[in-house]
FIKOLNU-606241 format. One record per residue: x, y, z of N, C-alpha, C in turn; residue in one letter; residue number from 1. Coordinates in pm, 1 decimal. Example, Ala and Ser with C-alpha at 12.3 -4.5 7.8 and 13.67 -1.06 7.14 Angstrom:
% residues 2
(node (1319.0, -569.0, 780.0), (1230.0, -450.0, 780.0), (1320.0, -330.0, 780.0), "A", 1),
(node (1285.0, -225.0, 708.0), (1367.0, -106.0, 714.0), (1290.0, 3.0, 787.0), "S", 2),
This chain:
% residues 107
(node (6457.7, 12431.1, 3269.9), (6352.9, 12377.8, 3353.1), (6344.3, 12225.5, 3345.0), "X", 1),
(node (6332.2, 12163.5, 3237.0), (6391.8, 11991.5, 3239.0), (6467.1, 12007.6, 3307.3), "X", 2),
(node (6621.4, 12044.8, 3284.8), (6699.8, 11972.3, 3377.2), (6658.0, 11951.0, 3517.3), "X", 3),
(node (6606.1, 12053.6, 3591.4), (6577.5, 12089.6, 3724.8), (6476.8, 11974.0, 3767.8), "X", 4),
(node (6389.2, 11954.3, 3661.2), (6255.2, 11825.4, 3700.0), (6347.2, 11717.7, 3651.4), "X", 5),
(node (6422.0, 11692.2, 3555.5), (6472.3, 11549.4, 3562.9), (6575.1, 11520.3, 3728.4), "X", 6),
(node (6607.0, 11652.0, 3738.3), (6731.1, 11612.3, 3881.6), (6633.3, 11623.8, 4042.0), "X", 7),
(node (6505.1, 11661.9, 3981.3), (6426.2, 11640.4, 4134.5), (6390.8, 11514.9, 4129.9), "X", 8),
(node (6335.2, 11438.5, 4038.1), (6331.3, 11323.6, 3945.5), (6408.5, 11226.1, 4010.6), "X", 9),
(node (6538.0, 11241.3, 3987.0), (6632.1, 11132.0, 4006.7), (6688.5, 11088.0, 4134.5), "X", 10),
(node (6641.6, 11237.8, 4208.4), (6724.0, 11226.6, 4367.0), (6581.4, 11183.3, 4420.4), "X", 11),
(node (6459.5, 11219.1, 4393.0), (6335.9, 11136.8, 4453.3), (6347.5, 10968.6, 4401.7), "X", 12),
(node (6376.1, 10960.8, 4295.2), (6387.3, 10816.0, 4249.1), (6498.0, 10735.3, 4328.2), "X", 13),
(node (6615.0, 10806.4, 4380.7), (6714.4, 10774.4, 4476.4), (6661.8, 10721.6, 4561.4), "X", 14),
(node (6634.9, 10825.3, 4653.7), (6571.2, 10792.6, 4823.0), (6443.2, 10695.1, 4809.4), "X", 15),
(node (6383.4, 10668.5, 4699.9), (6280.4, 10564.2, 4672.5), (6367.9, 10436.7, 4670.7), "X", 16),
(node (6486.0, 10417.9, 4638.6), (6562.1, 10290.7, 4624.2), (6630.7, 10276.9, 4701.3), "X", 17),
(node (6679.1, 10403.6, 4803.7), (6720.4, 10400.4, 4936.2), (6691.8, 10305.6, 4997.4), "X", 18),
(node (6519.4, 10340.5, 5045.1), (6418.1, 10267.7, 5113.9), (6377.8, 10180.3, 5102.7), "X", 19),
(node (6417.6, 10106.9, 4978.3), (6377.7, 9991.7, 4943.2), (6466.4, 9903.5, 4982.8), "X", 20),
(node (6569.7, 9945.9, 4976.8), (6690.2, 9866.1, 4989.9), (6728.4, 9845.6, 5146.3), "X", 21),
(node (6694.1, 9974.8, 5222.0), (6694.7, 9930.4, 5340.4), (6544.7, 9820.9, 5397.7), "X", 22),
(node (6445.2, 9863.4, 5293.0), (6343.8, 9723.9, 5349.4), (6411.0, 9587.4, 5324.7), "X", 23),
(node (6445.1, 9580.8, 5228.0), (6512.8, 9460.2, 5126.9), (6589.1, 9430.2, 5266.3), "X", 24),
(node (6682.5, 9490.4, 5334.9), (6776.1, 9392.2, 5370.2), (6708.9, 9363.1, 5510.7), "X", 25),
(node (6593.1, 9471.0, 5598.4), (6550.0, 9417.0, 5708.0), (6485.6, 9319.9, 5694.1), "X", 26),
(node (6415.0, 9291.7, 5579.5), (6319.7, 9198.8, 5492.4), (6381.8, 9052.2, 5549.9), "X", 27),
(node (6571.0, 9072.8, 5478.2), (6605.3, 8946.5, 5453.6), (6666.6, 8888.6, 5618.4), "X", 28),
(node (6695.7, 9005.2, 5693.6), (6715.5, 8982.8, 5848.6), (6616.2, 8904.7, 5898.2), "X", 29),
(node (6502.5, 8908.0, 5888.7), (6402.6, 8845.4, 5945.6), (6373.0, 8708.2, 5964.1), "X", 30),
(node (6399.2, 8697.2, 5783.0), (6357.9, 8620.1, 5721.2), (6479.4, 8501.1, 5771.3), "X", 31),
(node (6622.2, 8572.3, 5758.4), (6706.8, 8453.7, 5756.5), (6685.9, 8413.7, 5965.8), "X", 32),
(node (6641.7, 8499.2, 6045.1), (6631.8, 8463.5, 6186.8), (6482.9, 8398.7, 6248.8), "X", 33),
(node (6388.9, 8350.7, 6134.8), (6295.7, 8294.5, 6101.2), (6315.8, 8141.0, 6070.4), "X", 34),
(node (6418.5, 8138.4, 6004.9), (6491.3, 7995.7, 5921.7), (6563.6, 7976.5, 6044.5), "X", 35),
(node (6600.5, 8029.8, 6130.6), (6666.4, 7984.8, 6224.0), (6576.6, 7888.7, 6340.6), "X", 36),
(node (6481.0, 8000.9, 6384.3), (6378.4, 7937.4, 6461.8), (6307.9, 7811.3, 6403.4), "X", 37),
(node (6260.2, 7826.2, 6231.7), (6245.1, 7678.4, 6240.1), (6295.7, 7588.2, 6220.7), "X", 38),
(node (6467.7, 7611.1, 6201.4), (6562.3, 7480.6, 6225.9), (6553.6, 7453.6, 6357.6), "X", 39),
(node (6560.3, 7508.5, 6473.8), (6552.4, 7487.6, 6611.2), (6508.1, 7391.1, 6636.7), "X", 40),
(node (6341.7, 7467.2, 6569.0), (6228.0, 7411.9, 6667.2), (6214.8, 7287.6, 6588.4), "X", 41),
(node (6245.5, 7232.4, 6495.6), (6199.9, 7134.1, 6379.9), (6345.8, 6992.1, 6473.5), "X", 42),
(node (6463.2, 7066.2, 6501.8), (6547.7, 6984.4, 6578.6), (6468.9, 6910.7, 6707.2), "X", 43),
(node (6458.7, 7023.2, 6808.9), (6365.8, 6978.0, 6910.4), (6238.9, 6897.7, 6886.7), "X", 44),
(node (6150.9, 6927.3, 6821.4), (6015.4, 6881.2, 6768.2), (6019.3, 6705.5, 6740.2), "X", 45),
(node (6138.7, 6728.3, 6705.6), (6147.0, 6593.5, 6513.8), (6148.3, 6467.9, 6634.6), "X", 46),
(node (6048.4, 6351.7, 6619.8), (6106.2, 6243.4, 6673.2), (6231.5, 6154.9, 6665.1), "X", 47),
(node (6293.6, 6098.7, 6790.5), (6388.5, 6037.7, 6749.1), (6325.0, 5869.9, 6732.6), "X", 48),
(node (6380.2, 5888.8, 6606.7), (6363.5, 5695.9, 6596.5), (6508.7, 5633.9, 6664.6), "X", 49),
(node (6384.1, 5522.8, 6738.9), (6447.2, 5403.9, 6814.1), (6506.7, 5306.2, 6684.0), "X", 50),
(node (6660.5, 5275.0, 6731.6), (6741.7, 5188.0, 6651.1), (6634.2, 5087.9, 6647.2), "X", 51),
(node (6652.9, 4980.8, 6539.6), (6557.8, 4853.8, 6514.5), (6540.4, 4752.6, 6631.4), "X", 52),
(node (6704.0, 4735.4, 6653.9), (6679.9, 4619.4, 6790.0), (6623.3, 4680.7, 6895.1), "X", 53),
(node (6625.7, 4784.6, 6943.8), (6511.7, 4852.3, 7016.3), (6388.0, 4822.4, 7001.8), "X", 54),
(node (6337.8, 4847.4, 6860.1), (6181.0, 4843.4, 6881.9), (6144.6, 4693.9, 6875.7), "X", 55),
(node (6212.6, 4605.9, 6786.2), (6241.9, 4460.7, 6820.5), (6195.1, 4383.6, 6932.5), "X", 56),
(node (6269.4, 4441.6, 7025.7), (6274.2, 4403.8, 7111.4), (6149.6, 4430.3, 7249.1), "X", 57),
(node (6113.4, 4555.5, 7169.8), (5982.9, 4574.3, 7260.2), (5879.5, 4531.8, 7201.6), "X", 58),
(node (5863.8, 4526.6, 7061.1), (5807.9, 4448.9, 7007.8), (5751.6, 4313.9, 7058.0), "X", 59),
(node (5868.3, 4213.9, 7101.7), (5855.1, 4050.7, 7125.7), (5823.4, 4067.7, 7259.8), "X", 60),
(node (5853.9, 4180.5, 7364.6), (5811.1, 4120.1, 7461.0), (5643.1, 4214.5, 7495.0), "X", 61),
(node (5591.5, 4292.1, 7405.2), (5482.9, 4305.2, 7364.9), (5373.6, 4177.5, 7358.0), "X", 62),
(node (5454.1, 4123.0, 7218.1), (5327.5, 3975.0, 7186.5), (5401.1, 3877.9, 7310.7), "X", 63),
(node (5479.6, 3862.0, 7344.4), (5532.6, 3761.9, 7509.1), (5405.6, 3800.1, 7574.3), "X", 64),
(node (5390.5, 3927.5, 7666.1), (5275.3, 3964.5, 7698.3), (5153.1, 3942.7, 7681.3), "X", 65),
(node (5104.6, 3962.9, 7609.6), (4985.1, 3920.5, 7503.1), (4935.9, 3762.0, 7506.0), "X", 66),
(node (5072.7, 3715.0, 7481.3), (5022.7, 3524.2, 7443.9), (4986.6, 3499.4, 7598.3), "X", 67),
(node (5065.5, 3587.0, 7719.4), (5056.9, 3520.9, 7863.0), (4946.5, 3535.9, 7907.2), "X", 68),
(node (4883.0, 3667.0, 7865.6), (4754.6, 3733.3, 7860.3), (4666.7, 3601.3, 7803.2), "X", 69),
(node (4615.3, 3552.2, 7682.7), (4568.8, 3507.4, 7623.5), (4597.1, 3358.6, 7716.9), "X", 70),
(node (4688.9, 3306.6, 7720.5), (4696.0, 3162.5, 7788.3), (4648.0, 3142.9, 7944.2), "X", 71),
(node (4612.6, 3264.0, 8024.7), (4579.7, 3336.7, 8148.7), (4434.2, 3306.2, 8159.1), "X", 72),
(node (4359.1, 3369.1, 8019.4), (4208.5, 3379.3, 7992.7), (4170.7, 3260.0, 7909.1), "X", 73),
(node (4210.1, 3186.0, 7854.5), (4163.8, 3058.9, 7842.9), (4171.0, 2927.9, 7903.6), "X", 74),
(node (4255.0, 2914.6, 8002.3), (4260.1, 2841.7, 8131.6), (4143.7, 2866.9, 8170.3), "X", 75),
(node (4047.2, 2775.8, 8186.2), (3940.0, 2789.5, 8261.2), (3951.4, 2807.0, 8391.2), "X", 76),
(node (4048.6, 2711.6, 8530.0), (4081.1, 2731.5, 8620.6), (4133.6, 2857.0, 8662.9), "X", 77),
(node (4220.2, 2958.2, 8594.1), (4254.7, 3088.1, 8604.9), (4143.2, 3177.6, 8582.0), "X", 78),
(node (4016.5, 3156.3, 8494.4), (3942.7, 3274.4, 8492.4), (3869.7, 3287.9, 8614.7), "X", 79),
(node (3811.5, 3165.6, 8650.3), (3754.0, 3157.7, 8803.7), (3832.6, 3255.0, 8914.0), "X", 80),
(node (3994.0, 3254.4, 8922.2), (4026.5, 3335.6, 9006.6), (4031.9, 3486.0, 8968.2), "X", 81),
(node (4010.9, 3512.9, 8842.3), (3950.2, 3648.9, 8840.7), (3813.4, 3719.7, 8886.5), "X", 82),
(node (3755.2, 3612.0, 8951.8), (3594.4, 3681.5, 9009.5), (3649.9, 3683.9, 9107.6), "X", 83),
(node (3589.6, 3855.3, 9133.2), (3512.9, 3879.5, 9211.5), (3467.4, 3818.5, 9346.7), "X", 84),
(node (3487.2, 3821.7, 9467.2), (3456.1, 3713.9, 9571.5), (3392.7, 3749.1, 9649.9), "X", 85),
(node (3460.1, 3895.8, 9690.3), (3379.5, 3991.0, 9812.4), (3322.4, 4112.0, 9810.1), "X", 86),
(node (3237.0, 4135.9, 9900.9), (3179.3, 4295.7, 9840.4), (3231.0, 4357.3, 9976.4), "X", 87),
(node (3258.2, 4482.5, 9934.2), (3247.8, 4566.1, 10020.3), (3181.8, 4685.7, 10045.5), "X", 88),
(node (3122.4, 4705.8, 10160.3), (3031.1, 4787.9, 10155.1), (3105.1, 4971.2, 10216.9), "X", 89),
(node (3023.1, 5037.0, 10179.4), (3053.2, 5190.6, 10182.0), (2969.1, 5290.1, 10236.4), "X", 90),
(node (2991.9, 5375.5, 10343.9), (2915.0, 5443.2, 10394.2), (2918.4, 5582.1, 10418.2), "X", 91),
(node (2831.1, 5628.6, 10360.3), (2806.1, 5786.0, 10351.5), (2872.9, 5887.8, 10429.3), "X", 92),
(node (2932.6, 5958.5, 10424.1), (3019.9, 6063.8, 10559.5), (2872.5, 6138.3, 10634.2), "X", 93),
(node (2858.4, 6064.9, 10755.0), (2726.1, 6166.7, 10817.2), (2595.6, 6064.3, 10832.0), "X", 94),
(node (2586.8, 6000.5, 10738.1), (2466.1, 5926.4, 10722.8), (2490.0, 5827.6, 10812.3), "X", 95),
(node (2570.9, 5727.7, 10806.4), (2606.2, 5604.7, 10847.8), (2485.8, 5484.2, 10809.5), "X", 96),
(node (2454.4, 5546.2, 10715.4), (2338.1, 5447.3, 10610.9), (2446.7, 5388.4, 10497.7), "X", 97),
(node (2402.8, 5315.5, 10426.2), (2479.3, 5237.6, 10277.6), (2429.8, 5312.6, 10192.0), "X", 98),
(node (2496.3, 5331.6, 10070.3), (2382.6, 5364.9, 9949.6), (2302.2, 5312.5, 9921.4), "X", 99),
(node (2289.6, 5201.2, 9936.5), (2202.4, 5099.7, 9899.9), (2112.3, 5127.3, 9929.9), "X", 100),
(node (2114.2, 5127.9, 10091.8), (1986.8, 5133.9, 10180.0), (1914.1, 5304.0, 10138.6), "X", 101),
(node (1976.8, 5388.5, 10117.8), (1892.3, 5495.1, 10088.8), (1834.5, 5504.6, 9960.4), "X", 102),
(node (1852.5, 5396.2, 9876.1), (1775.8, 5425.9, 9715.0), (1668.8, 5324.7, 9784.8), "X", 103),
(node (1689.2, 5295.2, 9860.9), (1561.6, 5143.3, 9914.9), (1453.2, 5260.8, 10012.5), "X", 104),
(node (1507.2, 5327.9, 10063.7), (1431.8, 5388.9, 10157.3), (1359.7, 5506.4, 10082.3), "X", 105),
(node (1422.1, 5580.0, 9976.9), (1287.0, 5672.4, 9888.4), (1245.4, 5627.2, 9803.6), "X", 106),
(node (1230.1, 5455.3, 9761.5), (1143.9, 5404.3, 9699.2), (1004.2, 5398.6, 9745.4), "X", 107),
């Protein structure tokens, strides 16, 4: 009678390591087509850095910009031509009133 329970024993202890082993390797299928996707996506994703003279270069004509900007707005004669000169007026679809005139009129 041992023998009979050690050999039900051993062939249940089998098919227990069967199953394991077939988890084990779907386990590692997954896992290694997982590592795949995030090499992919980590390729696609990853920024590319701009060589130096690239950014260099956008760099200088960045502050170029900037100083023209700056020498533009402290010219007194140049800020004057940034106003403003004319108005134009706008009229309601239907009304043919101004806005104006109707915040004046339900006052």
């Amino acid at each position: 009678q041992d023998v009979k329970y050690k050999t039900k024993q051993a062939a249940s202890l089998d098919k227990g390591v069967a199953d394991m082993e077939g988890d084990l390797s779907s386990t590692k299928e997954e896992y290694r087509a997982v590592g795949d996707y995030y090499t992919n996506i980590k390729k696609a994703c990853s920024a590319k850095e701009e060589p130096y003279e690239q950014r260099k270069k956008a760099r200088e004509q960045e502050i170029a910009g900037l100083n023209e900007a700056l020498e533009i707005l402290s010219n007194g004669a140049s800020a004057a031509s940034l106003v403003q000169r004319s108005v134009t007026h706008h009229t309601l679809r239907g009304t043919g009133a101004r806005p104006s005139q109707l915040m004046t009129d339900d006052a």
